[in-house]
C-alpha positions in Angstrom: 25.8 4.0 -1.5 23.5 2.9 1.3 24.7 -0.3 3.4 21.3 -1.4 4.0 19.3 -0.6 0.7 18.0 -4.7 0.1 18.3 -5.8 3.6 15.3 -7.7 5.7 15.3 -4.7 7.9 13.8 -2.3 4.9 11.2 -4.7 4.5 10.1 -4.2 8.0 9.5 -0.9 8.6 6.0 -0.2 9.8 3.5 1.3 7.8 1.6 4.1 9.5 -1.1 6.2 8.2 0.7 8.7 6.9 3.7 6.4 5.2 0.4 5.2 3.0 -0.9 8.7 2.0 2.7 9.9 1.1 2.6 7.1 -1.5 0.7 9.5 -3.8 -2.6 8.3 -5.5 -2.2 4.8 -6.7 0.6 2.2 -5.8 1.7 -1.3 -7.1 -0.2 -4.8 -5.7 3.5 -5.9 -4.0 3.5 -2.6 -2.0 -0.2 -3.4 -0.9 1.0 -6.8 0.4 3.7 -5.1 2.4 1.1 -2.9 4.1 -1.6 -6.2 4.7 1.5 -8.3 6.2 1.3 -10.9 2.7 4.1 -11.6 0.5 4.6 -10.2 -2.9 3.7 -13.5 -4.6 0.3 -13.4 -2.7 -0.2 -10.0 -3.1 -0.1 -10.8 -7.1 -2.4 -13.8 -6.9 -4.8 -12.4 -4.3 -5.1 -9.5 -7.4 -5.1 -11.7 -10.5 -8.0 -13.9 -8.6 -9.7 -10.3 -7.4 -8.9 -11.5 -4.1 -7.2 -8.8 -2.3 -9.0 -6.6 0.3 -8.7 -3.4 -1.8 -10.4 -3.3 -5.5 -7.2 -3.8 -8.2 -7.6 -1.5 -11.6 -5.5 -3.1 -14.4 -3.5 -0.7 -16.6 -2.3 -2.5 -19.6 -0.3 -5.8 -17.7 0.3 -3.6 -14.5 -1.9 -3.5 -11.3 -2.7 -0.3 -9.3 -4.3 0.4 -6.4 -5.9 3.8 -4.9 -4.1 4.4 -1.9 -7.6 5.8 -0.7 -9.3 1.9 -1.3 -6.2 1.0 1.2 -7.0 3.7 3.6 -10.7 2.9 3.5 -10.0 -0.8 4.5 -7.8 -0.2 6.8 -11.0 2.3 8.3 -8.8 5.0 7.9 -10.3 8.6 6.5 -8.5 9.2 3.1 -8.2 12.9 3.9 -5.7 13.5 6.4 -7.3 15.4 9.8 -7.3 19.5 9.7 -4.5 21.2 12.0 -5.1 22.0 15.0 -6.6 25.8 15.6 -3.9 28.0 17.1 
């Protein structure tokens, strides 16, 4: 078992660009508060007041987000750049 799975320092890792796009299509409102520096709790009422910086779609009682709504407002192209030519 991982030592530090639960510890402050998980919750401070630094989301870059690609961290975001690896999340897949849609993620959960407390993982968009981690990424705009908010807590959890604010992260939820930002969303239930359709307050949050990034549209919310409700699925039954859960909240999503498109990752590409996050990459948009952070300015950020959805599509990740082509590889350099060789």
């Amino acid at each position: 078992m991982d030592s530090t799975a639960g510890t402050p320092a998980e919750h401070s890792l630094v989301w870059t660009v690609e961290r975001i796009r690896a999340l897949g299509a849609v993620t959960d409102v407390a993982t968009v508060g981690e990424i705009f520096g908010m807590s959890r709790s604010s992260a939820y009422e930002l969303a239930r007041r359709d307050r949050l910086p990034v549209p919310v779609l409700r699925v039954g009682s859960r909240y999503r987000v498109s990752v590409a709504a996050i990459l948009a407002a952070l300015g950020v192209p959805s599509d990740p750049p082509p590889p350099p030519a060789t």
